[in-house]
C-alpha positions as CSV (number, residue, x, y, z in Angstrom):
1,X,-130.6,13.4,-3.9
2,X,-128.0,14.9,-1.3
3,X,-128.2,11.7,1.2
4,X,-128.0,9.2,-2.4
5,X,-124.7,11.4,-3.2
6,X,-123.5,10.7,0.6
7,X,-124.2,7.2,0.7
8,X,-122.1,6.9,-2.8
9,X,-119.4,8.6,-1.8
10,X,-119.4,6.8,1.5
11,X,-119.3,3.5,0.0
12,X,-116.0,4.9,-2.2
13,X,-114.3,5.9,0.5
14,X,-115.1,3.0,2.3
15,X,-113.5,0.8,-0.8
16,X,-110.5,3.3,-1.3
17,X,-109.8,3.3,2.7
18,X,-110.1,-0.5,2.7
19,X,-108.2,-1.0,-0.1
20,X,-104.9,1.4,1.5
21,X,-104.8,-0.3,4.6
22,X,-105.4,-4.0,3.9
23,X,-103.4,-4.2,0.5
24,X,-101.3,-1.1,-0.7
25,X,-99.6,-0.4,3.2
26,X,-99.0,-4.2,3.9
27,X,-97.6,-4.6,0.6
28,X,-95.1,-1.7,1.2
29,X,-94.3,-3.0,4.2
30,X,-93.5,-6.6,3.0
31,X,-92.5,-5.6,-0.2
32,X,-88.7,-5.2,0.1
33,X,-88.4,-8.4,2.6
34,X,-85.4,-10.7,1.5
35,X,-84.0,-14.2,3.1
36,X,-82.2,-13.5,6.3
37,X,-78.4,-14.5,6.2
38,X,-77.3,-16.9,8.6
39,X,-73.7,-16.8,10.2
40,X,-73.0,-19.5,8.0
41,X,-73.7,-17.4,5.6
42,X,-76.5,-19.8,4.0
43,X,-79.9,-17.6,3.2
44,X,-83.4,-19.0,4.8
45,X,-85.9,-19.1,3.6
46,X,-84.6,-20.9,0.6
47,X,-86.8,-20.9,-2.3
48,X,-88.4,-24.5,-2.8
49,X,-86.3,-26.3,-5.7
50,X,-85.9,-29.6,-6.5
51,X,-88.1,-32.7,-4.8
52,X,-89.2,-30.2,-2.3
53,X,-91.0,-28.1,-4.9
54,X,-92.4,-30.5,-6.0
55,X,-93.1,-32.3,-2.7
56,X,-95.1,-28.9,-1.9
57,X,-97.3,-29.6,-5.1
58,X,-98.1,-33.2,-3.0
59,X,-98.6,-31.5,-0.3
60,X,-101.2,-28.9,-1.7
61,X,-102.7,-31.6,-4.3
62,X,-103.3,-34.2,-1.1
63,X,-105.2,-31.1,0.8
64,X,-103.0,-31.5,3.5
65,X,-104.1,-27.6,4.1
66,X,-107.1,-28.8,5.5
67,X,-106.2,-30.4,8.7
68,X,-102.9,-28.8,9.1
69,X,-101.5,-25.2,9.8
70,X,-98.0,-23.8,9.0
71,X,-98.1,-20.6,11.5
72,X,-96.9,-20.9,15.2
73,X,-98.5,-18.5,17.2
74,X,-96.8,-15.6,19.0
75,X,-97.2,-15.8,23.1
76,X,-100.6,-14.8,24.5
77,X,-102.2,-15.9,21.3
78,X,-102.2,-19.7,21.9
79,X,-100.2,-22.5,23.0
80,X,-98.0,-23.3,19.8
81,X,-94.8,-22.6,22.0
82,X,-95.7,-24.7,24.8
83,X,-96.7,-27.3,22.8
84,X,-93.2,-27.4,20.9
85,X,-94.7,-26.5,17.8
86,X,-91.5,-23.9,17.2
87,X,-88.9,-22.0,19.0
88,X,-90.4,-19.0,17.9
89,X,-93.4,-17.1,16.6
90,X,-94.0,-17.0,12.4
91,X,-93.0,-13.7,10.8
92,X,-93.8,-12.5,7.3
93,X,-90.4,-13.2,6.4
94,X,-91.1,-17.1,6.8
95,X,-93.0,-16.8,3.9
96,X,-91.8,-14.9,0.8
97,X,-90.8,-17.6,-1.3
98,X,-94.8,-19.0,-1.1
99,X,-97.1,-18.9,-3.6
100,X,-99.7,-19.4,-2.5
101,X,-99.1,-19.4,1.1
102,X,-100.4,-22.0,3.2
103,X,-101.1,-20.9,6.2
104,X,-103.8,-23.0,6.9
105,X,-107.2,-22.4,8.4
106,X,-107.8,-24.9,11.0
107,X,-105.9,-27.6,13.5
108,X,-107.1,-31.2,13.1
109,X,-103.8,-32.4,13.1
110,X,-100.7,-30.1,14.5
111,X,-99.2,-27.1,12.9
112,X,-96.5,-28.5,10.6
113,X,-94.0,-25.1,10.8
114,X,-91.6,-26.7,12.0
115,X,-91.9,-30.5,11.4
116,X,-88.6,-30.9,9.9
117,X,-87.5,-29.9,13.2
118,X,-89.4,-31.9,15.3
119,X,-89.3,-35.0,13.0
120,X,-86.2,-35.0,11.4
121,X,-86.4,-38.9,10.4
122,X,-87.7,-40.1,7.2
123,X,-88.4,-43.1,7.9
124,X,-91.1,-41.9,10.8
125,X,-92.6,-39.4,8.7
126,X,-93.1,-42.7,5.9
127,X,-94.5,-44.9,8.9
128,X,-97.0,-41.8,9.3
129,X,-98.3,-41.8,6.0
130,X,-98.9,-45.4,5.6
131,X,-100.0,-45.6,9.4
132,X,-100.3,-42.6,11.5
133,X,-101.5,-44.7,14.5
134,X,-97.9,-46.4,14.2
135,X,-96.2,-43.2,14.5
136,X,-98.9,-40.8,17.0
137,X,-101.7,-43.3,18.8
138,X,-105.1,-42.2,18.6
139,X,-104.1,-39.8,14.9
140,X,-107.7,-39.5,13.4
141,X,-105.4,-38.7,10.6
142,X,-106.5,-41.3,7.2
143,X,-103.7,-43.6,6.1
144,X,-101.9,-42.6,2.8
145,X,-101.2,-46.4,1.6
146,X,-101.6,-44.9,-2.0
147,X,-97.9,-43.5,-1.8
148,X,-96.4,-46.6,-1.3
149,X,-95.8,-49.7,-3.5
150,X,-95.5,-53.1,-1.8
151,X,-92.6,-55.0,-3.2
152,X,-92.4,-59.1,-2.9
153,X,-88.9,-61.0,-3.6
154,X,-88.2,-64.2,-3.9
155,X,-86.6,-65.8,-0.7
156,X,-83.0,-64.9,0.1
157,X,-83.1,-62.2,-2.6
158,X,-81.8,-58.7,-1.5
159,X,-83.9,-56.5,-0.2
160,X,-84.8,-53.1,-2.2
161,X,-82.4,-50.2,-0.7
162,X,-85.1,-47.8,-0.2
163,X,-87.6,-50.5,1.8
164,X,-89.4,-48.9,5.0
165,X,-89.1,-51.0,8.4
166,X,-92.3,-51.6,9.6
167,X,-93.3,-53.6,12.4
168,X,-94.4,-57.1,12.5
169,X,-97.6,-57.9,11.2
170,X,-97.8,-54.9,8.7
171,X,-96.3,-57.1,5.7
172,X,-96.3,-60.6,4.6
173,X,-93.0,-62.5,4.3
174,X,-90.5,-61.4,2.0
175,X,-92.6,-58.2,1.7
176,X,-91.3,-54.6,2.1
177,X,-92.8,-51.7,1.4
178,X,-91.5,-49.4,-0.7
179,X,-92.2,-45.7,-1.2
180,X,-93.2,-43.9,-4.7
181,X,-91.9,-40.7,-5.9
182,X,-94.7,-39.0,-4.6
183,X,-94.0,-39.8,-1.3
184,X,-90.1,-39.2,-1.3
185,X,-91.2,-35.7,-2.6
186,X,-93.4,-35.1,0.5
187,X,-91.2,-36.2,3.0
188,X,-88.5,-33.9,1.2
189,X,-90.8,-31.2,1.5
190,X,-91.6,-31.7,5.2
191,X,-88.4,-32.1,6.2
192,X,-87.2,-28.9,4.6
193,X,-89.9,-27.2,7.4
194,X,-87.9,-25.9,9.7
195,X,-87.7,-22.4,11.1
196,X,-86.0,-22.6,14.2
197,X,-83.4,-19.8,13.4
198,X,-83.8,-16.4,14.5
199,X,-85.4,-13.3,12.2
200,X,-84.6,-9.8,12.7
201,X,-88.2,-9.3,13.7
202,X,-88.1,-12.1,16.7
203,X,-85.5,-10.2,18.3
């Protein structure tokens, strides 16, 4: 009866033990985090408004979680600094305006932390989607031709403003490729990824 008693009060204290360090004391710790002012005196994070909001619903609903990361590694843990992944290592701070966060769980494609950095042209990021082959050779990446709408005019008609160049071949003549909301709202959203300021904690 005495060892039964034990084991119960083991397992409790396991479960109360557990429960302090991997939720209350983070929790404290993070709690009181805000957006870190920049000279400029703009605040970044900023929360996700707007077509970027909603660009982050694309993102999530596609499963772009899957295959892609949003953490760059601190030095020692990995190569995300070497490979030009960021300019510095992820901190909580990056992420108090996400809910959920997404992190990410594996590397198919490349951490996307700072994409907006590294790719700051909308046009390249559209190529990507309806090609990524055009954009990185040998992508294993599948095409996203579903956010795109393929427009034909009538000779000597004006193009549409928001047509994509692509390269020869990809379209027939007096073709152009136009892309949907969805895709505007995804591109809005990767752009916006870019965390190449300094944090009180990267100091």
């Amino acid at each position: 009866m005495n060892r039964t008693l034990l084991i119960y009060i083991g397992i409790i204290a396991t479960v109360i033990i557990s429960s302090v360090g991997l939720v209350f004391v983070p929790d404290a710790q993070l709690f009181a985090l805000e957006p870190v002012r920049l000279e400029s005196g703009e605040q970044r994070p900023l929360a996700p408004a707007g077509a970027i909001a909603m660009g982050r619903e694309v993102y999530m609903d596609l499963g772009c979680i899957y295959c892609h990361s949003q953490q760059v590694r601190p030095e020692g843990f990995g190569s995300d600094l070497e490979r030009g992944w960021g300019s510095r290592r992820s901190v909580p701070r990056d992420y108090i305006h996400d809910r959920p966060h997404l992190l990410g769980t594996m590397r198919t494609g490349p951490d996307l932390h700072n994409i907006g950095l590294r790719q700051p042209s909308e046009d390249w990021h559209y190529r990507h989607f309806y090609e990524p082959t055009l954009t990185s050779p040998g992508s294993t990446m599948p095409p996203h031709r579903f956010l795109f709408r393929r427009v034909r005019i009538e000779p000597g008609a004006q193009p549409p403003l928001d047509a994509i160049e692509m390269p020869e071949g990809y379209l027939a003549a007096n073709e152009y490729l136009v892309p949907t909301d969805r895709a505007r709202h995804l591109v809005a959203y990767l752009l916006n990824l870019n965390f190449s300021y300094d944090e009180p904690e990267t100091r």
